[in-house]
Each structure stands twice: as C-alpha cells, then as structure tokens.
C-alpha positions in Angstrom: -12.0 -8.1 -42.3 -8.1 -9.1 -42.2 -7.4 -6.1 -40.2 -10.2 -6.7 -37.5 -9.2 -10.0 -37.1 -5.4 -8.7 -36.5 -6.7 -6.2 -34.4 -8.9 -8.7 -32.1 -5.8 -10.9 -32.1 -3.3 -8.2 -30.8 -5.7 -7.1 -27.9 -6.8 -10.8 -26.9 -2.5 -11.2 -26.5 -2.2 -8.0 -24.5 -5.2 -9.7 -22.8 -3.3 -12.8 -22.2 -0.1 -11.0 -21.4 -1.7 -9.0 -18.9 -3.7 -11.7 -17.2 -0.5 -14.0 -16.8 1.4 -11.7 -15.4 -1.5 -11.0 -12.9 -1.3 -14.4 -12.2 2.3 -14.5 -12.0 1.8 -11.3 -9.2 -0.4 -12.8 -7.1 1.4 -16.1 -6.7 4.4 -13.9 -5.7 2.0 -12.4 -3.3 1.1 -15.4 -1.5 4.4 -16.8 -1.3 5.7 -13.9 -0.1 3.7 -13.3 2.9 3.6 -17.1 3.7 6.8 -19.0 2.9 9.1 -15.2 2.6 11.6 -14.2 0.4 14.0 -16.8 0.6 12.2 -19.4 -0.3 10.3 -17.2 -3.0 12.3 -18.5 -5.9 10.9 -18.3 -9.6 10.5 -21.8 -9.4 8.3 -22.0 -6.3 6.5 -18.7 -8.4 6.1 -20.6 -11.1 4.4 -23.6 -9.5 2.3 -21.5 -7.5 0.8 -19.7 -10.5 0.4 -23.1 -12.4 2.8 -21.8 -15.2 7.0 -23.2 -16.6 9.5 -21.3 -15.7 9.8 -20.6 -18.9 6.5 -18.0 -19.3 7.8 -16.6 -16.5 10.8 -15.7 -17.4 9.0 -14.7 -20.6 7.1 -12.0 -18.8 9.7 -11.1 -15.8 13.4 -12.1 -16.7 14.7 -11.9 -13.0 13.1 -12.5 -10.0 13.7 -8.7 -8.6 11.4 -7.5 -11.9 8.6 -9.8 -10.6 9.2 -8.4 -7.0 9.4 -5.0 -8.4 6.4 -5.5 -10.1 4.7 -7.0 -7.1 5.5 -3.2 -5.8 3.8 -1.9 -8.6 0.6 -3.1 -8.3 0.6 -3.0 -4.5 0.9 0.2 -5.0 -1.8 0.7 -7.5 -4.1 -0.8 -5.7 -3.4 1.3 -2.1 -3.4 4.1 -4.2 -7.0 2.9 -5.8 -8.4 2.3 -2.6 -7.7 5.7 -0.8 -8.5 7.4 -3.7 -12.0 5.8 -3.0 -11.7 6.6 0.8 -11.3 10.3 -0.2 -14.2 10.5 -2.1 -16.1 10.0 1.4 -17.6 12.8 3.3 -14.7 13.8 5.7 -17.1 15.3 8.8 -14.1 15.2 11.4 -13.3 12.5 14.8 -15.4 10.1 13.1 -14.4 10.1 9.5 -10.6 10.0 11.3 -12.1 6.7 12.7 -13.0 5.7 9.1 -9.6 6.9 7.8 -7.9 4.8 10.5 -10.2 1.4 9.5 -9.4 1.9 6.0 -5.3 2.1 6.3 -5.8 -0.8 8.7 -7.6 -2.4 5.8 -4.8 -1.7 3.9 -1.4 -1.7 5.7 -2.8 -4.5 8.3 -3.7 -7.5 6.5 -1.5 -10.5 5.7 -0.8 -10.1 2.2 1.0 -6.5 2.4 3.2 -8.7 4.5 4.4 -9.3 1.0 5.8 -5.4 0.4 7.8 -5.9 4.1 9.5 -9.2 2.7 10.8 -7.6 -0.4 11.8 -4.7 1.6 13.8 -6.6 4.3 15.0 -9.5 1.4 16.6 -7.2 -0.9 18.4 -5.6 1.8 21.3 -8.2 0.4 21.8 -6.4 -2.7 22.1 -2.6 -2.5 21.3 -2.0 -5.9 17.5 -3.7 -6.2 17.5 -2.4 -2.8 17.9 1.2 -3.4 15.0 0.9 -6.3 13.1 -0.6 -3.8 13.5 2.6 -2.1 13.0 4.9 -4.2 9.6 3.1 -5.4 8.4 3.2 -1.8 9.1 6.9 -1.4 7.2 7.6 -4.5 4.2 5.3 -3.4 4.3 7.2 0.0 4.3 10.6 -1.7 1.7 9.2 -4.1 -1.1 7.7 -1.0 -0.5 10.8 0.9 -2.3 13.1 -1.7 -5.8 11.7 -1.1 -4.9 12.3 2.7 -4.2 15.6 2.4 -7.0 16.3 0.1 -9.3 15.3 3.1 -7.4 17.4 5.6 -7.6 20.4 3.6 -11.8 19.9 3.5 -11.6 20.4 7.2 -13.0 23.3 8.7 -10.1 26.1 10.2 -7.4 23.4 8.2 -3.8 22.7 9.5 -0.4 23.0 7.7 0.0 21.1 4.8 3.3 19.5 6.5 1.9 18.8 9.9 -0.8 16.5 7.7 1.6 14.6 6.4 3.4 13.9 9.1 0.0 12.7 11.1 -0.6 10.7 7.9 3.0 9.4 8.5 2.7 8.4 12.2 -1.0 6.7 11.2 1.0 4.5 8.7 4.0 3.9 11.2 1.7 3.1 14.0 -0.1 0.6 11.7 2.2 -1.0 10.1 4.1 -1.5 13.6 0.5 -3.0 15.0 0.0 -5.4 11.8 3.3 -7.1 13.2 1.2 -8.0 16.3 -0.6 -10.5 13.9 2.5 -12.7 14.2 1.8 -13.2 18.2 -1.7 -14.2 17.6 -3.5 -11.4 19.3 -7.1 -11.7 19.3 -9.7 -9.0 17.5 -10.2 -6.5 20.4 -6.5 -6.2 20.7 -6.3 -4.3 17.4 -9.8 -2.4 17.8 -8.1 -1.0 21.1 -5.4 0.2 19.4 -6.8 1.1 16.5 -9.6 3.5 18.5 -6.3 4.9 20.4 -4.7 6.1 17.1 -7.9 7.2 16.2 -8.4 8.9 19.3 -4.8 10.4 19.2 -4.8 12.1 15.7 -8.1 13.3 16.2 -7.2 15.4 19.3 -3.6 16.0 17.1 -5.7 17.4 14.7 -8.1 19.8 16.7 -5.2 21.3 18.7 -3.0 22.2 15.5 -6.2 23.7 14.1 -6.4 25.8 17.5 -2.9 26.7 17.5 -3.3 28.0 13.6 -6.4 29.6 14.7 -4.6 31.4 17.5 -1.5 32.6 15.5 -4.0 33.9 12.9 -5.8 36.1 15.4 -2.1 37.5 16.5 -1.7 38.6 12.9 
C-alpha cells in the first residue's frame, strides 16, 4: 500500500512538472509572437503563465532554456502534425495542394512567429545562437522525412535530393508569405499565392519525373 501511494505520488509530480512547464511554454509562446523577444523577460513569462519567478526558474534556470525549449516542442508538434499529413493518401497535383495547406497551417500562423523571434533575438549572443542552429537544422532534417516519404509513393518518383530541395523552397516560400500577415493582407491574398506554390511544385514535380523517366530509357 505504501509503495502504491509513493508510486501515485511520483507520477502525479512528473504530472505537475510536466504540466507547468507546458504552461510555462505556451506563455513564452504568446509573448513571443506578440510583445517579441525583448520584452520576453522571465518576469513578463512568469506573469503571463500565472506562476513566481521562482517555479520558473525552478523548471528553466535561464531564459534561453525556456526559449530552447519553446524550440522543442515547436518542433514536436510540426513534426506530429506532418507525420499525420503523411499518413494521407498522396494521389498527386491535389494532395500537393493539401501538402501546401498543411505547411501553411503550420509555418503560416501567428504563433510560429514565436520560432522567428528567438531566431532573430539570440542573434546577440553567438553561443545560444549557434544551438539555436543546430536545433533548427535537426528539426528541418527531422519534418522533411514525412515529405519525402510521400514523394517516394509517387508513381515514376524523383531524386531523393531534388525532394528536398522542393520541400525546402515550399517552406521558404511560406515562411516568406506568413510575413505578409504583418501588412494586413486580406484571405485571398494568401490563397493566391498559396495555389501558385501549389501550382509551381506540382509542375516541378511532373517535369523531374519526365526528365528521370527520359534518362532511364537512355540507359
């Protein structure tokens, strides 16, 4: 009996520990992508999340292992959701379409705003900034799997490395759009662009699977 009741003690405080913290992440979030990085201290984090200073230095002793944890569960959840995408029947131009609504899902909305701060803000310090860029390379190599999973379900296929750079470009072209947000463009401004890129990468697509189709034939 003593060791159940230790045992339902020690999960209901990872419980806690994990649900604080979670907390503690989200405020980040929201400060992040609406006051920035500046004026995202601990303090402001703290208020936000309705917790002292105190627990959150309890959990995350500095402010850059609270933003680098932010990274970590923005990745995590990216990750999560293409992982879903991928499970999706991939049937060509209009699952690219799909593909391109779900990045945009993704990389477009206000609160991945939040990655960009951190990105930019630690730029002072090259130290948390070169971690930052290490985790964002291995969060890139990470999404790009369930990407290239769907690529190589196509019919005729392309190159490995001419997917991910097409992945690449969708994300750069995105991510350059979500900017647009910040001039207050109205909802058929993105869905233009968005059916361009959509558009683009399909036709990218088809025409390396011709040219590999062609070179095959030479063989």
């Amino acid at each position: 009996m003593i060791m159940k009741k230790a045992q339902v003690s020690r999960r209901s405080q990872i419980e806690r520990t994990a649900e604080t913290q979670s907390v503690l992440i989200q405020a980040a979030v929201r400060l992040l992508a609406t006051a920035g990085y500046g004026k995202t201290t601990t303090q402001s984090i703290a208020k936000e999340a309705g917790v002292t200073t105190g627990a959150l230095h309890h959990h995350f002793p500095t402010k850059d292992d609270l933003m680098l944890a932010v990274l970590d569960q923005s990745a995590i959840t990216v990750e999560a959701k293409l992982e879903a995408e991928n499970a999706m029947p991939f049937t060509g131009k209009a699952s690219i379409r799909d593909v391109v609504d779900h990045l945009w899902q993704i990389y477009g909305q206000p609160d991945y705003w939040a990655v960009w701060e951190i990105i930019i803000g630690t730029r002072v310090d090259a130290g948390v900034h070169q971690r930052v860029l290490e985790h964002r390379a291995q969060s890139m190599a990470n999404v790009m799997l369930p990407w290239l999973k769907r690529v190589d379900s196509l019919t005729g296929s392309v190159t490995r490395s001419d997917a991910a750079e097409i992945f690449e470009f969708m994300l750069i072209t995105i991510r350059g759009l979500s900017l647009e947000r910040f001039m207050d463009k109205d909802p058929a401004y993105f869905e233009r662009h968005l059916s361009m890129l959509a558009d683009f990468v399909s036709f990218r697509l088809q025409s390396l699977e011709q040219q590999l189709a062609h070179q095959e034939t030479k063989l």
